[in-house]
Every structure is written in structure tokens, then in C-alpha cells.
C-alpha positions as CSV (number, residue, x, y, z in Angstrom):
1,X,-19.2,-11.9,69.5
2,X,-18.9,-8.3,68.1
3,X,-22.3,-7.1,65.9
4,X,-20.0,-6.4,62.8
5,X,-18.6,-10.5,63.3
6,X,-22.6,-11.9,63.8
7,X,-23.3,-9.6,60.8
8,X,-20.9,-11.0,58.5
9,X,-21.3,-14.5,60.4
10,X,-25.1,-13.5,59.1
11,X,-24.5,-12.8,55.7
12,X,-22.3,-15.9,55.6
13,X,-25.4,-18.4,56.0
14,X,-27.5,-15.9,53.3
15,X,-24.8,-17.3,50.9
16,X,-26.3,-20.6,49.9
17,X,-29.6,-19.9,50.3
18,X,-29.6,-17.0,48.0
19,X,-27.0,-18.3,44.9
20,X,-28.8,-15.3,42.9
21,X,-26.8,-12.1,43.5
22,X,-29.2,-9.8,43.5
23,X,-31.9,-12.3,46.0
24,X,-28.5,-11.9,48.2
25,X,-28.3,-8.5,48.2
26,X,-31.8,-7.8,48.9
27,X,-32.0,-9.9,52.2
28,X,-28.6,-8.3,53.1
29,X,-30.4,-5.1,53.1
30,X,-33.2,-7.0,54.9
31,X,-31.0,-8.3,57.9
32,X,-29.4,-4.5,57.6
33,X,-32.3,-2.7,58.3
34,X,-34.4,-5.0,60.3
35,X,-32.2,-6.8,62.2
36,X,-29.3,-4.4,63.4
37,X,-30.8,-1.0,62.5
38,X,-28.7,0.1,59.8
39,X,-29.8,2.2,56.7
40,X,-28.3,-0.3,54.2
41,X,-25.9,1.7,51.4
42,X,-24.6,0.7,48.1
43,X,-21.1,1.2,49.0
44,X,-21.6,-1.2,52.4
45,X,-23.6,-3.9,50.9
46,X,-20.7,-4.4,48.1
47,X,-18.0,-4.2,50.9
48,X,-20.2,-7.1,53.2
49,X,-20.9,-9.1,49.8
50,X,-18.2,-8.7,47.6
51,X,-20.3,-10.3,44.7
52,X,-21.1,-8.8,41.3
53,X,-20.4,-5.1,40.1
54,X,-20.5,-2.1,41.7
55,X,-23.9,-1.5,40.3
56,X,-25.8,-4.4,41.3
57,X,-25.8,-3.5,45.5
58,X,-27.2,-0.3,44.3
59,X,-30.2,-2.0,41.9
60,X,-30.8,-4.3,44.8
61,X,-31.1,-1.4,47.6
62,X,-33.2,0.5,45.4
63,X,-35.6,-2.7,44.8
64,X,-36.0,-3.2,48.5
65,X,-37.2,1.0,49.2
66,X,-39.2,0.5,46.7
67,X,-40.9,-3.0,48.2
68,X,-40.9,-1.5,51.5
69,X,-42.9,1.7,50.2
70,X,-44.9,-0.7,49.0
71,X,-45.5,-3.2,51.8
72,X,-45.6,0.0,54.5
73,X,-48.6,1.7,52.1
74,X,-50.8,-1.7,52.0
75,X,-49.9,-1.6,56.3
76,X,-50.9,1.6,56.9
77,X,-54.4,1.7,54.3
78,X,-55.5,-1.5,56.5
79,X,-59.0,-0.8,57.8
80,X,-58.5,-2.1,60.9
81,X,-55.6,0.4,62.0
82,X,-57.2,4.1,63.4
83,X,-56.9,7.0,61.2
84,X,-55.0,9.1,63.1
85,X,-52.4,5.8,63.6
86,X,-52.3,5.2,60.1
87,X,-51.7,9.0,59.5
88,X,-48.9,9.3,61.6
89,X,-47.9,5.5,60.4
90,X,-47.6,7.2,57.3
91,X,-46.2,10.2,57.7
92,X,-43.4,8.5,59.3
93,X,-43.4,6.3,56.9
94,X,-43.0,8.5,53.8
95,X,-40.2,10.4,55.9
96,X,-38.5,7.1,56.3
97,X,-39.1,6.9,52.8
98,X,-38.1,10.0,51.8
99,X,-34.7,9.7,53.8
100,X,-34.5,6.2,52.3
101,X,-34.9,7.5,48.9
102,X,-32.4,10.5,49.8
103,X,-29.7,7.9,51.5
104,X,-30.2,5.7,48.0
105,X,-29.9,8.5,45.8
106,X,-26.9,9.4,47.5
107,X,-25.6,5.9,47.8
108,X,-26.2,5.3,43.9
109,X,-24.4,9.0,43.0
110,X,-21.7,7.8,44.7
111,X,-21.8,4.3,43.4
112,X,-21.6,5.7,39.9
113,X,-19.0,8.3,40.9
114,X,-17.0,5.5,42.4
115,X,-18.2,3.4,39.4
116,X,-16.4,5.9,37.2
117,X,-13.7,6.4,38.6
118,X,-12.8,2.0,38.6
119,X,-14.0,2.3,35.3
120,X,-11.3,5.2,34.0
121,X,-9.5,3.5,36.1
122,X,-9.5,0.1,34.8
123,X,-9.3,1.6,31.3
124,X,-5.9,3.8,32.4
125,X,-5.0,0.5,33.1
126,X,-5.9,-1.2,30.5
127,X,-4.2,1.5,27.8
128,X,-1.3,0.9,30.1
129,X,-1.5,-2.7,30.1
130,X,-2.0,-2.4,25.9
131,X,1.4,-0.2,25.9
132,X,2.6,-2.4,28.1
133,X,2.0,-5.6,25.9
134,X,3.4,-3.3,22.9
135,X,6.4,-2.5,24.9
136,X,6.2,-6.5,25.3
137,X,5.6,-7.4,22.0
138,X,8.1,-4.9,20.8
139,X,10.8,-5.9,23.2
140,X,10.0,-9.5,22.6
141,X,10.5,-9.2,18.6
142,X,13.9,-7.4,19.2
143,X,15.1,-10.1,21.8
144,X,14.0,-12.7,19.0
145,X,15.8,-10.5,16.1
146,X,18.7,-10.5,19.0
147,X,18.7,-14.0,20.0
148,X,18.3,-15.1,15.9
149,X,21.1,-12.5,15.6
150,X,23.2,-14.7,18.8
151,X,22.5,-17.8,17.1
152,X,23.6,-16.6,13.6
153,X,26.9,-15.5,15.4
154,X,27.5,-19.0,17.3
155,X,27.0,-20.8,13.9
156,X,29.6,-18.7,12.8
157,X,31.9,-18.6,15.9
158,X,31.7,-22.5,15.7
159,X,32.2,-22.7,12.0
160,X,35.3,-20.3,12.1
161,X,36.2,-22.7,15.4
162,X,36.1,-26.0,13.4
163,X,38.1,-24.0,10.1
164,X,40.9,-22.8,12.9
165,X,40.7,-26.3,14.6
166,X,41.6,-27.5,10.7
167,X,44.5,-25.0,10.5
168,X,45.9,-26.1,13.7
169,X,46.0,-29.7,13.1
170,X,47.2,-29.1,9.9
171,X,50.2,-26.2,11.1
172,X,50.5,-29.3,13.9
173,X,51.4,-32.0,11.1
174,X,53.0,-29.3,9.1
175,X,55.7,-28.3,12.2
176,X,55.8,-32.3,12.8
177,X,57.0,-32.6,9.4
178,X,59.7,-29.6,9.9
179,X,61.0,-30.8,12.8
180,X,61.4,-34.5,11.5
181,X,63.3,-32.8,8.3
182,X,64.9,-30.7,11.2
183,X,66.3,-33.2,12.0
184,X,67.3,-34.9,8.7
185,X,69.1,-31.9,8.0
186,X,71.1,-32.1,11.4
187,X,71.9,-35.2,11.1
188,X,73.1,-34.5,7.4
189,X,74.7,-31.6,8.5
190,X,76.3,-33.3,11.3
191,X,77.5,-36.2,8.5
192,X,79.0,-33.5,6.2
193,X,80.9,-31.5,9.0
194,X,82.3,-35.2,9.9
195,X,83.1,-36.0,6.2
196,X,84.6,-32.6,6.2
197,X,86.8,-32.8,9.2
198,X,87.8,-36.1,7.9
199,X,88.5,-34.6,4.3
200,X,90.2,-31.8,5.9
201,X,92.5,-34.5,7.7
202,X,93.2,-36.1,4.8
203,X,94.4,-33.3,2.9
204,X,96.4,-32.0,6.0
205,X,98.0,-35.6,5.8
206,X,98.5,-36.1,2.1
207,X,100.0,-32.2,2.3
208,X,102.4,-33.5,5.0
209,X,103.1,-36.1,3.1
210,X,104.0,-34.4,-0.5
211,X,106.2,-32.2,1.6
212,X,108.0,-35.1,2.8
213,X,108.3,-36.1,-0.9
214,X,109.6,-32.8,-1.0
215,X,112.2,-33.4,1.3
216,X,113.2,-36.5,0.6
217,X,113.8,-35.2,-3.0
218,X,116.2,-32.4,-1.5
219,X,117.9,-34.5,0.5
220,X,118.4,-37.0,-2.7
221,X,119.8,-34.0,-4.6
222,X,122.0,-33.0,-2.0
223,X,122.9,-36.5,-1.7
224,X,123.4,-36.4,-5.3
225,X,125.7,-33.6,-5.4
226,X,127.6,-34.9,-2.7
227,X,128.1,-38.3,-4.9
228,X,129.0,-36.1,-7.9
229,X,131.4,-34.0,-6.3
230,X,132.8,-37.9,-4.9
231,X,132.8,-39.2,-8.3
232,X,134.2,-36.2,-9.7
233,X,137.4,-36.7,-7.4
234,X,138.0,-40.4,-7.8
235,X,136.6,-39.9,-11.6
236,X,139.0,-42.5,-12.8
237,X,139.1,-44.8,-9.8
238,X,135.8,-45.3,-9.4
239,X,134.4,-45.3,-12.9
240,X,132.2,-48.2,-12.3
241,X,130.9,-46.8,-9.3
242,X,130.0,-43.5,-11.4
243,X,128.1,-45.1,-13.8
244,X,126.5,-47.4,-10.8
245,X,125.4,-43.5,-9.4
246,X,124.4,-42.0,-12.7
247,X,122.3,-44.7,-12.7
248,X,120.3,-44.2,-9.5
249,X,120.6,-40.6,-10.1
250,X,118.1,-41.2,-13.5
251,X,115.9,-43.1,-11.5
252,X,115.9,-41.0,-8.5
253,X,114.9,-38.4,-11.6
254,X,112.4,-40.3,-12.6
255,X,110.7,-41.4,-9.2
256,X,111.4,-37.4,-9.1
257,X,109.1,-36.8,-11.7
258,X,106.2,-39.5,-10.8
259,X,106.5,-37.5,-7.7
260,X,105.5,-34.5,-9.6
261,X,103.2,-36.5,-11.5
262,X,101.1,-37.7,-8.4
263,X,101.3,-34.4,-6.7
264,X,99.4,-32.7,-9.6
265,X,96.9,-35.5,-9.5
266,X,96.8,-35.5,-5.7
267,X,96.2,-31.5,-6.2
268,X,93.1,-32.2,-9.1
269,X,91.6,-34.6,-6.4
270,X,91.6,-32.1,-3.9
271,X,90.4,-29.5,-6.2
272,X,87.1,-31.5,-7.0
273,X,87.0,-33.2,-2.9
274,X,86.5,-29.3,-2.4
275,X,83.7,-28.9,-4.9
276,X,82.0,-32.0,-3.7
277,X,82.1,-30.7,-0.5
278,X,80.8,-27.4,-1.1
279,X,78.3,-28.4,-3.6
280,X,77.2,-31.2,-0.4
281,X,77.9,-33.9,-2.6
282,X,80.7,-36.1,-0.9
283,X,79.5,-38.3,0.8
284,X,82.3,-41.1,3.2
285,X,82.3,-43.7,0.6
286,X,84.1,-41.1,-2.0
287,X,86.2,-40.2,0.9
288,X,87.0,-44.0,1.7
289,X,88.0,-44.1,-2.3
290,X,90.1,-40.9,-2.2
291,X,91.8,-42.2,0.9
292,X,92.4,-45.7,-0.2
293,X,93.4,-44.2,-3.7
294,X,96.0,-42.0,-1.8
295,X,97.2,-44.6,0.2
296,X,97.9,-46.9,-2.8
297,X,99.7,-44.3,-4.5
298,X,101.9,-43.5,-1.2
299,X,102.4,-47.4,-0.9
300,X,103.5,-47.5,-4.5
301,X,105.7,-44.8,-4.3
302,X,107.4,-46.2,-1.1
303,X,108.2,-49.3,-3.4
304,X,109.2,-47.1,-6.1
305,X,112.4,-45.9,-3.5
């Protein structure tokens, strides 16, 4: 084992005999100087002991010169020691002492210098640690101002999030709506193009038919002429057979004018199917009534002829 490990392995067992800090100290300095032969210093008993501040190795090394100054005097003035011993005794002595003394001196200027400088040290650091804890405080209320500031923006962000989520269910049942009258109108759209077509069928028909009329009536009057010219030949002869003609040639006049008749109100109820249909008011049954209306007026007329 190494001196510097038995001195430490030393100081060690000091430990709980001497709980006082400065009793430890002094018998550090003891086993120091007695023991190994080292001229104990403030700076090495605090970096053996490591207990207390810097100030109390250099009290306690002080205390022990001074009690060995002490104990060497009462040594040396013994009456039994020779003069000339306890001269030199104590001329060595007070050189020890005086080296000692210059050693502690030294040892306790540097302790304070050192002492100084930890202590402007640890008040740098503390200032820093002050500015520090400003900064800290500082930056701590603006990331509470910013994080009240977050918040305040969420609640809004959720708030304008629930008022859209309203206006989308609501534009939703509004466009569910539209499309359902979508298609309503379609479908009713679809119904009147049909009713149209069919209208438009109808009066293609009943057209066709009134210029059949037509025709029928020209062929009548050519017919008619033709039976006039006959009669007008055979005047005498066929007398009876003249009257017989004049006769169907009044009521051919007259179907001739219900013809007439019906075709003007066959044109007035085409005139208003076309404003029903334009104003989206016919519907099939009025069609069904026109068409049944038509069709009893063509049936009629065919029994008229």
C-alpha cells in the first residue's frame, strides 16, 4: 500500500472518532506531521478532509502551531534536560516554529486568496444564476401568456369548428332537400314533356282530322256540282230526284257549317291546351277530357254523314 492510500486509509478511521470538524482537522495535521513527515497546509488538509469551509483547515492548522509551540516550550524549560540540549532544543524549535508559522501564514494567504476567489466566484454565479432565474421567470410568464394565448385560440378554433360543423349539417339537409325537389321537378318536368308530346299528338291528329273534314267537304261540293250539272240536264225527268238532291245538298250545308262550328271550337280548345301548357297547368286528366271531348265530337259528326 502506497503512503498517500494508508494516509487517506488514516484519515478514514479519524472520521468517527472525531464527528467535530475542527477535532478532525487537528489530528489530521497530527498524523501529517508526526506520522509521515509532512508540514500539514490549509489547502492539503481540505483536499484530504473535504469537510467544512475553506477556512476551517486553516483555523485548525493554526491551533495545532500554536499547541505545539506550546507543548515544545514546556519540553524544552524541563529541569531535567541540559542547558545546552534545551538551547539547541529550542532554537530548533523556534526555527521549526518560525517556518511553521511562515508555511501557515502562507497556507492561510492562500486560503483566503483562494477563499476569494470561490467566493466572487460563487457570487458571479450566483448573479448569473439570479439572471438566470429572471430570464426563467421572464420566459416562464411569456410561455404562460403564450400558452393562455394557445388555449384562447383552441376555444376559438373549436368553437368556430362546432359553428362550421352546424353549417355543414345544415347545407347537408339543405342540398338533401334540393335534390329531393330535384327531383320533384324532373319528374314533373318529365310528366309535362309527356303531356306535351301527347297534347302535341292530339292536335297533330285532330288537325289531320279537320283537314279531312276539309276534304270530305270538297269532294261533297264537287260531288254537288256534278249532281247539279246532272239535274240540270234531266231537269224535267228527274224532278223528284232534284228535289231528293237539294235536299242532301242543305244538309250537306248544314253538316258543312257544324263542321265550321266544331273547327272554331276545336281551334279555342287548342288555343287555351297551349296556355295550360305554357303556364304548366295541364295536367293528363284535362288532356283525357280534351281527347274524349274530341273524340265525341268526331263520333258525332261521323253520324251526322
Amino acid at each position: 500500500m502506497t503512503d498517500e492510500a494508508r494516509l487517506q486509509a488514516d484519515i478514514e478511521a479519524l472520521r468517527p472518532r472525531f464527528p467535530d470538524t475542527q477535532d478532525l482537522y487537528r489530528e489530521v495535521c497530527t498524523v501529517l506531521f508526526f506520522r509521515y513527515g509532512i508540514t500539514p497546509t490549509a489547502n492539503k488538509l481540505y483536499q484530504l478532509v473535504r469537510k467544512g469551509s475553506m477556512s476551517a483547515p486553516a483555523e485548525a492548522l493554526a491551533r495545532f502551531w500554536e499547541n505545539l509551540r506550546e507543548k515544545s516550550r514546556v519540553r524544552i524549560e524541563h529541569p531535567d534536560i541540559p542547558e545546552a540540549l534545551r538551547d539547541a532544543a529550542g532554537e530548533l524549535t523556534a526555527k521549526l516554529w518560525q517556518q511553521a508559522r511562515s508555511l501557515a501564514d502562507e497556507a492561510c494567504a492562500a486560503v483566503r486568496l483562494d477563499t476569494q476567489h470561490q467566493v466572487d466566484a460563487a457570487n458571479q454565479a450566483i448573479a448569473a444564476a439570479k439572471q438566470q432565474e429572471g430570464h426563467a421567470r421572464h420566459e416562464l410568464v411569456s410561455e404562460q401568456a403564450h400558452g393562455a394565448a394557445l388555449a384562447e385560440q383552441l376555444r376559438n378554433l373549436e368553437q368556430r369548428v362546432a359553428h362550421d360543423e352546424g353549417l355543414r349539417t345544415g347545407l347537408e339537409q339543405q342540398i338533401q332537400q334540393l335534390a329531393a325537389q330535384r327531383q320533384e321537378l324532373t319528374a314533373f318536368v318529365d310528366a309535362a314533356r309527356d303531356a306535351e308530346q301527347r297534347a302535341t299528338e292530339e292536335q297533330r291528329r285532330l288537325l289531320l282530322e279537320i283537314d279531312r273534314e276539309r276534304g270530305n267537304a270538297a269532294r261533297v261540293q264537287k260531288e254537288l256540282d256534278a249532281v247539279r250539272a246532272t239535274l240540270d240536264k234531266a231537269a224535267k225527268a228527274q224532278a223528284e230526284k232534284l228535289a231528293q238532291a237539294l235536299q242532301q245538298v242543305d244538309q250537306l250545308r248544314q253538316h258543312n257549317a257544324e263542321l265550321e262550328v266544331s273547327q272554331a271550337a276545336l281551334r279555342v280548345e287548342r288555343d287555351q291546351l297551349q296556355r295550360r301548357l305554357a303556364s304548366s297547368d295541364g295536367d293528363h286528366s284535362s288532356l283525357t277530357r280534351l281527347r274524349s271531348a274530341g273524340a265525341n265530337k268526331l263520333s258525332a259528326r261521323r253520324r251526322m254523314r
